[in-house]
C-alpha atoms as a printed R data frame, in Angstrom:
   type eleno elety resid chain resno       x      y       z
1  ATOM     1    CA   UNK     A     1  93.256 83.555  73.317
2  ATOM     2    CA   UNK     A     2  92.667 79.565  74.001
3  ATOM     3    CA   UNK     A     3  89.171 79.286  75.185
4  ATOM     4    CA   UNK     A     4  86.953 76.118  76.198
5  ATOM     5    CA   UNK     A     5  84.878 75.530  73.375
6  ATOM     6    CA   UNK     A     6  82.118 73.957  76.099
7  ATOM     7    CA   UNK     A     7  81.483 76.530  78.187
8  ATOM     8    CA   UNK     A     8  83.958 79.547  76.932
9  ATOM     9    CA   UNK     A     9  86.400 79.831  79.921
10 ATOM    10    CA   UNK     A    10  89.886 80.872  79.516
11 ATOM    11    CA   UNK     A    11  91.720 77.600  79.648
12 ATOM    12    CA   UNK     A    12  94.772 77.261  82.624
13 ATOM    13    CA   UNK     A    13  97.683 75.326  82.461
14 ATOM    14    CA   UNK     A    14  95.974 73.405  84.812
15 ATOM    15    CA   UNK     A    15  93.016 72.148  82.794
16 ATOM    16    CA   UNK     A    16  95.813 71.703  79.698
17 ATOM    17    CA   UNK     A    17  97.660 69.647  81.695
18 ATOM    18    CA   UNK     A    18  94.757 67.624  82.893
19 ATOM    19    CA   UNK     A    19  93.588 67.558  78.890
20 ATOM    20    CA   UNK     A    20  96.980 66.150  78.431
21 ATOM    21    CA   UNK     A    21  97.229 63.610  80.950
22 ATOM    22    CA   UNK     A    22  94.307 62.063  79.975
23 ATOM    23    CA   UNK     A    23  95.094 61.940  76.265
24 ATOM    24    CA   UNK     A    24  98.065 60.065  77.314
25 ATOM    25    CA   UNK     A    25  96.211 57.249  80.212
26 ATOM    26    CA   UNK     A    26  95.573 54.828  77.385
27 ATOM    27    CA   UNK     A    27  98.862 54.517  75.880
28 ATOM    28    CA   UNK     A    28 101.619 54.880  78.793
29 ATOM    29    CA   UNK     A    29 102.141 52.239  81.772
30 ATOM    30    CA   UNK     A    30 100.210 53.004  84.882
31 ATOM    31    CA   UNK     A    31 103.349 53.779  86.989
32 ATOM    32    CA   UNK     A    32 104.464 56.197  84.491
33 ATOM    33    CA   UNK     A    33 101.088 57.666  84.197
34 ATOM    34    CA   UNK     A    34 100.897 57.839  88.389
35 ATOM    35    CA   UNK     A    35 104.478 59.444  88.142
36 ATOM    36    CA   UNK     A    36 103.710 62.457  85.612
37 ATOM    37    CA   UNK     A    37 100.292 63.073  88.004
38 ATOM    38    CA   UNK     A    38 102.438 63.393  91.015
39 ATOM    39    CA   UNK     A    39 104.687 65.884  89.049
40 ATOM    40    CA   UNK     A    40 101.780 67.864  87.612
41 ATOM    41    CA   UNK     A    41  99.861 67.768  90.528
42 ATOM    42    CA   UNK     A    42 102.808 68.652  93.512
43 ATOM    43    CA   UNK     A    43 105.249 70.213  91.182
44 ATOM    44    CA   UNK     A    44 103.944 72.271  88.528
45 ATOM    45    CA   UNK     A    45 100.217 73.056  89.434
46 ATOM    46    CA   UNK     A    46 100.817 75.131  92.534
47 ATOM    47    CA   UNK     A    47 103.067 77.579  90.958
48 ATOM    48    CA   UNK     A    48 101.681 77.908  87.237
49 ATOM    49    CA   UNK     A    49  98.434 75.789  87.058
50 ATOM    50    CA   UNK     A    50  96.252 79.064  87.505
51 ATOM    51    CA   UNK     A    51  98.080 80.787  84.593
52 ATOM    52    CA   UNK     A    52  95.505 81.318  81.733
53 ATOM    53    CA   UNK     A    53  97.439 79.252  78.949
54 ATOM    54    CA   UNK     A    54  97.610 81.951  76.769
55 ATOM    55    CA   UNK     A    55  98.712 84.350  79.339
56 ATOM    56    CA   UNK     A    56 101.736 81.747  80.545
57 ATOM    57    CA   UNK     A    57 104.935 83.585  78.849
58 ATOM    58    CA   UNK     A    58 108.662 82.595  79.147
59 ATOM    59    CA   UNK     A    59 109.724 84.507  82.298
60 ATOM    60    CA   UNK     A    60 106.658 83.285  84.175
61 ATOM    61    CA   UNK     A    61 108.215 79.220  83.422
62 ATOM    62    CA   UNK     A    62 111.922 80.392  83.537
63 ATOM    63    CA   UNK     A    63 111.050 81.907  87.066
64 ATOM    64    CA   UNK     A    64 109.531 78.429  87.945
65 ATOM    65    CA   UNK     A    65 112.870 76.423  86.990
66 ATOM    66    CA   UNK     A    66 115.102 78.624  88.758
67 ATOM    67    CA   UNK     A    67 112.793 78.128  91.571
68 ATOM    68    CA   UNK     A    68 112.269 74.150  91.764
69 ATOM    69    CA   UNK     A    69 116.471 74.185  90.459
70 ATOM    70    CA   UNK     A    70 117.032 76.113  93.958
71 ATOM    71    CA   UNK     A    71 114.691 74.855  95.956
72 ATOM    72    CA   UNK     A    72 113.309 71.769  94.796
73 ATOM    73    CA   UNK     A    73 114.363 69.078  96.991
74 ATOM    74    CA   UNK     A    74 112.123 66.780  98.677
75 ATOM    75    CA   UNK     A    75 111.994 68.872 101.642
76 ATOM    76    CA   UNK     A    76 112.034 72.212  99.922
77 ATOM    77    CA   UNK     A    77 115.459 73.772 100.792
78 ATOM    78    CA   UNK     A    78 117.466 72.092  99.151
79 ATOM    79    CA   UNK     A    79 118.187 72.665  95.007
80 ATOM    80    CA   UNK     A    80 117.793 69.921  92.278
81 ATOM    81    CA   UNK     A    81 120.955 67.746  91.431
């Protein structure tokens, strides 16, 4: 189990991908920075950021492709090209 060293909380994919974001501020563009936040924040964080990292398993993110690839357009009915 992946637990906060700080405070002992269960980590979620959320907070991981926050971690990781932030690692990455200081050496990406701002645009490109702006553009994985959007993706995190619309994209990946409703469906999967309240996972417990170590609970997250490969059907719970293959579900979440075949999701956004079938309904992932801007307007949500449409699938990915």
């Amino acid at each position: 189990m992946i637990l906060n060293k700080q405070n002992k909380k269960i980590l979620t994919v959320s907070t991981v991908l926050d971690m990781w974001l932030n690692s990455k501020k200081a050496t990406i563009k701002a645009t490109t920075y702006d553009k994985y936040s959007y993706m995190i924040n619309v994209h990946i964080n409703p469906h999967l950021g309240d996972y417990g990292i170590a609970y997250i398993d490969a059907f719970q993110v293959n579900a979440f492709l075949d999701m956004k690839l079938h309904s992932g357009g801007l307007n949500h009915n449409e699938p990915l090209s």
